[in-house]
N, C-alpha and C positions, 0 to 999 in steps of 0.2 A: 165635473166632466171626468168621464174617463181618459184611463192611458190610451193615446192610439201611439201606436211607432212613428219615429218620426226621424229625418236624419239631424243627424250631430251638426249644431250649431258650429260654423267655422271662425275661427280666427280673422279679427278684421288687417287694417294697414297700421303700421308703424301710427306714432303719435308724439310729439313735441310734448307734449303737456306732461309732468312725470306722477300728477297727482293721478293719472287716469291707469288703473293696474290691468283691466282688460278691455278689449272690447271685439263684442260677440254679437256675431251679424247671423239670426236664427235664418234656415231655410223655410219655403213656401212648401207646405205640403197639399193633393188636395185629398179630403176626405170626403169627397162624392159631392154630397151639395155645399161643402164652404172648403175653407183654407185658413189652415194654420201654421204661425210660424212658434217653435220654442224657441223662446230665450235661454231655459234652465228647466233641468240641466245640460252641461256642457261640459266638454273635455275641458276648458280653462274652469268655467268657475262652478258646482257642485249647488252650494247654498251663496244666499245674501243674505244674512243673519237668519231668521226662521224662512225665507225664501226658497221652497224647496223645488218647485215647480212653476212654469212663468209662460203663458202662452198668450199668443194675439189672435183672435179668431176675427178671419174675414180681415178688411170689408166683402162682402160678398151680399150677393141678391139673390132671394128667390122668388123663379116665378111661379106662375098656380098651380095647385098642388104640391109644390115640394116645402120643404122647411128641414129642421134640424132635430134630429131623433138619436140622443145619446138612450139608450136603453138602460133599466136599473141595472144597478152595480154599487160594490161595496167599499167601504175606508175606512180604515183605522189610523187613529195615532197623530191626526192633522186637522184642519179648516179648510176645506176649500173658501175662495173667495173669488164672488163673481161680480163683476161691473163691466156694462155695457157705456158705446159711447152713439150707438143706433142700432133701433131693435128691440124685439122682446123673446124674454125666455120664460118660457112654465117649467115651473122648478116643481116634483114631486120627489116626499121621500117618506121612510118609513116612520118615521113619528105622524104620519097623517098631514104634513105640511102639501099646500096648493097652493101655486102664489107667483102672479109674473112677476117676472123682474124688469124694471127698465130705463132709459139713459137715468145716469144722475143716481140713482139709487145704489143700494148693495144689499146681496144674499151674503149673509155668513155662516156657512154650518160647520160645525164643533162635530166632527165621525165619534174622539173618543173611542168607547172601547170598542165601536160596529156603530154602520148606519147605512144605510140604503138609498139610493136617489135615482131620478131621472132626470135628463134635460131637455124638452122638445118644445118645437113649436106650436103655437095653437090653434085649434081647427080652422078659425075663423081667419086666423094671418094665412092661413092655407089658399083659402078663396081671392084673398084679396092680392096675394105677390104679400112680400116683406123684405127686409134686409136683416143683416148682422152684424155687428161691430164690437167687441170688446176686447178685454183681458180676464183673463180665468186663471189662478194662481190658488197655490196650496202655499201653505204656512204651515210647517212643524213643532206642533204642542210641544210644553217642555214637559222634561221626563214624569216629573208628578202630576201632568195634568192629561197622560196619553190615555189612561184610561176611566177619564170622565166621563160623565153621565152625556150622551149624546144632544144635540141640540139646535137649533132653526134659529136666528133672526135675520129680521129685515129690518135696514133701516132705509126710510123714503130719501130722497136725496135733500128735501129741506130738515132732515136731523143732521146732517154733515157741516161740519164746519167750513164755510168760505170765507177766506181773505181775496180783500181786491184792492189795486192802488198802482199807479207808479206802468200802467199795463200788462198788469200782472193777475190772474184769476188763480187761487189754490183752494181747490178742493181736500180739504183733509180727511181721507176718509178710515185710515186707523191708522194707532197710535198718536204719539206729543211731537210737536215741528212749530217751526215759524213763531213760537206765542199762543199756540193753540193745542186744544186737547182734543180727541174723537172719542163720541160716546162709545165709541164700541169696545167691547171687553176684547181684551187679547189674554193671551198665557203667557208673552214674553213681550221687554220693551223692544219697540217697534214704530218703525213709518210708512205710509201708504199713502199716497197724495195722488193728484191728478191735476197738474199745472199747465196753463194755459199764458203765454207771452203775445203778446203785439210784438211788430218787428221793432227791435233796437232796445225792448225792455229786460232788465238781468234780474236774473235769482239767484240769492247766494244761497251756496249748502255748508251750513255750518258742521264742524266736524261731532256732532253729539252721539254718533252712532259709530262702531268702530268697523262696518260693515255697513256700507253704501254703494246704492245704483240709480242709475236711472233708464230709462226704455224710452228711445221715442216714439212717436205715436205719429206726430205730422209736422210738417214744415223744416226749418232747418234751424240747429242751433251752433255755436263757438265757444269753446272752452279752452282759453289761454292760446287762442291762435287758429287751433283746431276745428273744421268743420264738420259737421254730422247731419246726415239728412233720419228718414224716417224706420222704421224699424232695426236699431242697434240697442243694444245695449251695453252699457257705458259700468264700469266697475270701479268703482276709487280706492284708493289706498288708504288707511288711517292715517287722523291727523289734519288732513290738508281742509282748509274753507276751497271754495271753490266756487266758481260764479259762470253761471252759466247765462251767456247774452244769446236771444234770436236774432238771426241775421233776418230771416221774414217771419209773419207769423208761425208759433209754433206751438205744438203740444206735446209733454212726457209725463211721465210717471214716474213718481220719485220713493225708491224703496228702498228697506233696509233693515237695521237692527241690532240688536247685540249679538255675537257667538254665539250657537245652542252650548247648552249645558253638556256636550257629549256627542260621538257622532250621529249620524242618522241612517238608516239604515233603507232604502226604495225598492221597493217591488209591487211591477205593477201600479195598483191605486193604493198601495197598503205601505206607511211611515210608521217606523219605531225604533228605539235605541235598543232592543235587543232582537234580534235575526229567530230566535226561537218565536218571536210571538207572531213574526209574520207567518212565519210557518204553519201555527196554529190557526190564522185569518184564514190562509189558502184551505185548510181544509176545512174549515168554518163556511166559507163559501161551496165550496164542493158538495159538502152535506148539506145545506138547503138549513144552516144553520141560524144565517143574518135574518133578520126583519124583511118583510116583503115591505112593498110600495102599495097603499090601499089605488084602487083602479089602473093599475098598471103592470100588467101580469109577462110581459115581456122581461128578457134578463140576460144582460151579457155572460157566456161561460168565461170560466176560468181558462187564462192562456196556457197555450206553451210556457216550461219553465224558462225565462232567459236568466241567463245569470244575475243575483241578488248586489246589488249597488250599495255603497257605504259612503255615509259624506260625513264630512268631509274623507 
C-alpha cells in the first residue's frame, strides 16, 4: 500500500497496568471507497522493533462497481506485509508478480533496493459487491539487507503455523513465539501473530522481544485490570510477561521485535538508515527510473515534499 495522509494517532486514557508504555488509539480516515485507521506511526510510538508502519483497512464493503485501486508506486528499504481478515486483493508488481491474496494467507514483498506494485480489486469482485478487512504493515529491513535483491512471496494460510487449545487460536505468521517458528524469512528477529480468544481464555506474552505490541482487531480484552475494546494499540515495556484475558470473544495481533540496528529514516513509501538514499528513490521515481508493473500502466506521482521523519 501506499502512503496516503492520515491524522496523528492520539493518545489513549491513563492505565493501572505499568507494563503497558503506550496506548495509541489510530483515527478513521476515509479514502473514498474504505477507511483506514494508522496505528504507526505515531507521536508516542515511531517503531515496534522492525514495525515501521501499521494500518487497519476497513471493515468496509463495496458495492458494484467500486473496489480498491492503490495505483503502482515505489519502496525501498522495507517489506510491506499484507493479511486480510475478509476479502481479496490483486497484488501486482514489477517482478511480473499476479496474485490474490486472501483471509488466512500473506503477501510478503522484500522492495530492497526498488520495487514497484499495485493493490486493486478484481474485475470480477467488481460485479459481484465485495468487502475488505485487514492489516497492511511495513517492516524495516536491517541495514545490510536494505538493498537486496527485490522479492514476492506468498505463503497460503495452511503454510502458517497454528496453535489451538485452552480457547486460544494463534496464527503465527512471522517470526519465533509461543513454541513456534514461521516459514517466512525475515531480516531481523521478529513476531507477527494473529490471535483469536473465546471469552475468559488468556494469552500470555512472554517478555522475548525487548519491543512489543499488540492491535486489537475485535472484541474486548483485560490486562492487569484494564479494559480495551477494538482498534488500540497497546505498547509494552521491556521485561514485563503479560497476560492478556478476553472479557468476551476477541481478536489482536501480536507484534514486535528487537531494536533496529540504527535509526530509520520515512519518507513517503521509501525506508532507510541513511536520508541521502531516499533522496536518491525520490528522484529515482521522478525519472521513470523504478521497474514498471507489467499490465498496469497507471502510477502514483511523486508528492509534495513533507518533511523527512527519523525513528526512532
Amino acid at each position: 500500500m501506499s502512503w496516503h495522509g492520515a491524522d496523528d494517532p492520539i493518545p489513549g486514557d491513563h492505565f493501572s497496568c505499568d507494563a503497558i508504555k503506550s496506548l495509541i488509539v489510530p483515527r478513521s480516515r476515509d479514502l473514498g471507497s474504505f477507511a483506514v485507521r494508522r496505528a504507526l506511526p505515531s507521536a508516542e510510538c515511531r517503531m515496534v522493533g522492525p514495525f515501521i508502519f501499521f494500518d487497519q483497512m476497513g471493515p468496509s464493503e463495496f458495492l458494484l462497481g467500486q473496489g480498491m485501486d492503490v495505483r503502482p508506486h515505489p519502496h525501498i528499504g522495507l517489506s510491506t506485509v499484507t493479511y486480510l481478515f475478509d476479502g481479496e486483493i490483486m497484488h501486482r508488481d514489477s517482478l511480473g508478480t499476479e496474485l490474490p491474496i486472501r483471509p488466512g494467507a500473506l503477501n510478503w514483498m522484500t522492495a530492497g533496493r526498488g520495487i514497484t506494485h499495485s493493490e486493486r480489486t478484481a474485475p470480477d469482485l467488481r460485479q459481484s459487491g465485495s468487502r475488505l478487512f485487514g492489516i497492511q504493515s511495513w517492516v524495516a529491513l536491517s541495514a545490510q539487507d536494505e538493498e537486496t535483491t527485490p522479492a514476492f512471496e506468498h505463503y497460503e494460510a495452511a503454510a502458517l503455523p497454528v496453535l489451538t487449545g485452552e480457547g486460544k487460536t494463534v496464527r503465527l505468521i512471522a517470526g519465533e513465539a509461543f513454541g513456534a517458528r514461521s516459514p517466512v524469512r525475515t531480516s531481523s528477529p521478529m513476531v507477527y501473530a494473529d490471535v483469536a480468544l473465546d471469552a475468559g481464555a488468556v494469552l500470555p506474552l512472554d517478555p522475548t522481544y525487548d519491543e512489543r505490541a499488540i492491535y486489537t482487531v475485535a472484541g474486548a480484552i483485560e490486562i492487569a485490570g484494564d479494559g480495551f475494546g477494538p482498534g488500540q494499540l497497546l505498547v509494552f515495556r521491556p521485561g514485563d510477561r503479560i497476560s492478556v484475558r478476553a472479557t468476551q470473544a476477541a481478536r489482536f495481533m501480536v507484534l514486535g521485535g528487537e531494536p533496529m540496528d540504527g535509526p530509520r529514516h520515512l519518507w513517503w513509501n521509501f525506508v532507510s538508515s541513511r536520508p541521502e538514499r531516499i533522496a536518491q528513490a525520490k528522484e529515482d521515481w521522478r525519472q521513470g527510473r523504478f521497474d514498471t508493473v507489467p499490465n498496469d500502466a497507471e502510477f502514483i506521482p511523486l508528492p509534495e515534499d513533507p518533511p523527512p521523519v527519523r525513528y526512532p
